[in-house]
C-alpha positions in Angstrom: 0.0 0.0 0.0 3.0 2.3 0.8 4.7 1.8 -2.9 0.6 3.0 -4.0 0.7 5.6 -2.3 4.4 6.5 -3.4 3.6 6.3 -7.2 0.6 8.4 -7.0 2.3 11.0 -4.8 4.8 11.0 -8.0 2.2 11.2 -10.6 1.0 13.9 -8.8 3.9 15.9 -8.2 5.6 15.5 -11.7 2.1 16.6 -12.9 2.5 19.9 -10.7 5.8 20.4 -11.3 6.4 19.7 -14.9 3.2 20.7 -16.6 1.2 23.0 -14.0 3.6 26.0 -13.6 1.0 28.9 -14.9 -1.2 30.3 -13.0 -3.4 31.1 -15.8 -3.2 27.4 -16.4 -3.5 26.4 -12.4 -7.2 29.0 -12.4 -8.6 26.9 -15.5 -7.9 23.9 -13.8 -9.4 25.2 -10.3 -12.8 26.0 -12.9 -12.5 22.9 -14.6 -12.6 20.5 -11.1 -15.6 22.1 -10.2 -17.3 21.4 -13.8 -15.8 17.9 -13.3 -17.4 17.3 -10.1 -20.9 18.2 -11.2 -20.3 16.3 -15.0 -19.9 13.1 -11.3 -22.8 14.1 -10.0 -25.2 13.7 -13.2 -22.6 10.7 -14.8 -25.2 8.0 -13.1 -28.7 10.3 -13.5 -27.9 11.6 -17.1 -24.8 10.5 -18.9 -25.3 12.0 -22.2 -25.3 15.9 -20.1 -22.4 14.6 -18.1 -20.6 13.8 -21.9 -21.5 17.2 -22.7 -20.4 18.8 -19.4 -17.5 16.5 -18.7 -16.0 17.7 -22.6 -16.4 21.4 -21.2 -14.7 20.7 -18.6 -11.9 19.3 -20.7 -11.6 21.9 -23.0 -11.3 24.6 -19.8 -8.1 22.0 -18.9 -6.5 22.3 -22.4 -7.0 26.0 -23.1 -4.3 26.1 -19.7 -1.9 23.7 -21.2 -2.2 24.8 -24.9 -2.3 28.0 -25.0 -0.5 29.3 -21.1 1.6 26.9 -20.2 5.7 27.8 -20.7 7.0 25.4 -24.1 10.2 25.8 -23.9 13.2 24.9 -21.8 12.5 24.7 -18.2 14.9 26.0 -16.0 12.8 25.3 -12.7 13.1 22.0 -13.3 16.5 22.0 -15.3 14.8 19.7 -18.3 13.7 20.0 -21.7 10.1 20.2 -22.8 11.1 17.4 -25.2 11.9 15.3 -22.1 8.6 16.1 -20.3 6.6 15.3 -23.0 8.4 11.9 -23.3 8.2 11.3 -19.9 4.9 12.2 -18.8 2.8 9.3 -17.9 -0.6 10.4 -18.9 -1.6 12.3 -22.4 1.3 14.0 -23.8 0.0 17.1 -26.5 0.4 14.5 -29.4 -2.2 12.5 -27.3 -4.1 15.2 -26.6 -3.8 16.5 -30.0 -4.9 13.2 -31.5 -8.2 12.6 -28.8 -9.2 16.3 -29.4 -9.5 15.5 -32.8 -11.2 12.2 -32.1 -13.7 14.5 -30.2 -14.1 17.1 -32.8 -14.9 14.7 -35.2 -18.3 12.8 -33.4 -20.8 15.8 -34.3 -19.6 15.5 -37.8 -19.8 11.7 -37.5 -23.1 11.7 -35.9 -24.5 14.5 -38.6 -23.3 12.1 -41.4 -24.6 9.3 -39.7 -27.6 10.1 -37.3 -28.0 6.5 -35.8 -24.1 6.2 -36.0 -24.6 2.6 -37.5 -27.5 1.7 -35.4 -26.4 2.8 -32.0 -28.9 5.7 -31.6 -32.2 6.1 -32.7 -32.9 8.8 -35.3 -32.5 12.2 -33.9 -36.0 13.8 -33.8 -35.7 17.0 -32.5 -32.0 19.3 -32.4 -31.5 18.1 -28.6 -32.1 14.9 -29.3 -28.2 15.3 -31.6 -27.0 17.1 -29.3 -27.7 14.5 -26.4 -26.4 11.5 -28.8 -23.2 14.2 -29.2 -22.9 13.8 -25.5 -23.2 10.4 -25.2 -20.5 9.9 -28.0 -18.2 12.3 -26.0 -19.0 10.3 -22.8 -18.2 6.9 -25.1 -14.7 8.9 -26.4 -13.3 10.4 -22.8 -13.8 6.7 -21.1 -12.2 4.9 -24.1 -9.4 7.5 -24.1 -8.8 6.6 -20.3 -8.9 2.7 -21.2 -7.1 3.2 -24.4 -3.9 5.1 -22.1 -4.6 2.5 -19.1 -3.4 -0.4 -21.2 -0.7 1.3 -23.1 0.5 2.2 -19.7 0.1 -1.6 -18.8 2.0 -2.7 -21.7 4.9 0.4 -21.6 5.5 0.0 -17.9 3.4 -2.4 -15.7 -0.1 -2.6 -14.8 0.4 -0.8 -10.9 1.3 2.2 -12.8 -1.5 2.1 -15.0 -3.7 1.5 -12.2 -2.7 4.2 -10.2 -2.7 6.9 -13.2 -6.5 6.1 -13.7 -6.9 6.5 -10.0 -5.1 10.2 -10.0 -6.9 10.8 -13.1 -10.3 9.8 -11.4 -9.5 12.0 -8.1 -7.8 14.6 -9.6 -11.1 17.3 -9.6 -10.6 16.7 -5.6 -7.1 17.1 -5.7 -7.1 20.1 -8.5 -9.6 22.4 -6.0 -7.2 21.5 -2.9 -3.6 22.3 -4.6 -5.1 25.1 -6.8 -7.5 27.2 -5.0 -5.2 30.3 -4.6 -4.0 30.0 -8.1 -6.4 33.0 -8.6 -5.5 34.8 -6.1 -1.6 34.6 -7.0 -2.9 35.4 -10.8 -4.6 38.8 -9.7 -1.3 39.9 -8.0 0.5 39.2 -11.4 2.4 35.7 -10.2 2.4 34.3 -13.9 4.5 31.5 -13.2 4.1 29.9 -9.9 6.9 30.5 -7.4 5.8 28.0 -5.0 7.2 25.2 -7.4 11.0 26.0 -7.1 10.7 24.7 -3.2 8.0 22.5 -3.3 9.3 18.7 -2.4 6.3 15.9 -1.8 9.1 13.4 -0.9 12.2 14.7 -3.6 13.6 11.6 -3.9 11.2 9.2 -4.4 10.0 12.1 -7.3 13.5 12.6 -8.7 14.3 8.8 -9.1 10.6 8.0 -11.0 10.8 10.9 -12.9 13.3 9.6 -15.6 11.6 6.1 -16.5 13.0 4.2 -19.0 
């Protein structure tokens, strides 16, 4: 339980560290874990609006790491943005690049193909496409977790696989708890978060998993 607990402190951490260090990006987050906890609340009473609030919360996530988030060398960390995108156990941007895509592409699909080969019925009304749209999304964010959760059994082993859906699955809870000053550090003009340099959630266990092979 100890090792557990060890690896997803690291997951976490090398998240923070290596791919959180905006505060812009930190804020969208703190938005998008609130979105993600009500897309949990309405996943078991109406799954299509959670697809359709669940993907809105996503795009608030990627907005931060597209478009705010420092690309090139970082010297906080002393590593390339070449290495962190190698290294990072979750979706790199060429797998985010690639699911966004994927995601884009199911209104289109759906529009095409209305009963998408059967597995809707035809759309009567405009919300009735828009709810199959969410239920597609819903279909496309679980298969993209699946589809990373056995790549990461396959790449590595299947404890760290395990333990990345876990972070992923907590990480709205986690996200309000580590970010919820992010704001407050933004409207005093902390860009980058200075917190980061000194932050250590057990260095050496971090340092060593940080460079897998």
């Amino acid at each position: 339980m100890s090792c557990l607990s060890d690896m997803l402190r690291t997951q976490r951490f090398d998240d923070y560290r290596f791919y959180h260090q905006s505060t812009v990006n930190q804020t969208l987050h703190l938005f998008s874990a609130v979105i993600f906890l009500a897309c949990y609340a309405l996943l078991f009473k109406d799954p299509a609006l959670a697809g359709l609030v669940g993907w809105l919360a996503m795009l608030t996530r990627q907005t931060g790491h597209f478009f705010f988030e420092p690309s090139g060398y970082d010297a906080v960390n002393d590593v390339s943005n070449a290495y962190k995108e190698a290294v990072k156990v979750g979706y790199n941007q060429t797998r985010k690049i690639i699911l966004l895509l994927v995601w884009g592409s199911a209104p289109l699909a759906l529009y095409v193909f209305p009963t998408l080969f059967g597995l809707f019925d035809p759309p009567a009304t405009r919300l009735d496409f828009i709810r199959h749209v969410g239920a597609l999304w819903l279909a496309i964010g679980v298969g993209g977790g699946l589809a990373r959760m056995i790549q990461l059994f396959v790449a590595r082993d299947v404890t760290t696989g395990l333990v990345w859906v876990f972070k992923v699955l907590t990480d709205p809870f986690h996200n309000i708890a580590l970010y919820w000053t992010s704001p407050l550090k933004l409207m005093r003009g902390e860009l980058i978060d200075s917190a980061i340099a000194a932050a250590d959630w057990g260095a050496e266990d971090a340092e060593e998993a940080a460079h897998p092979t």
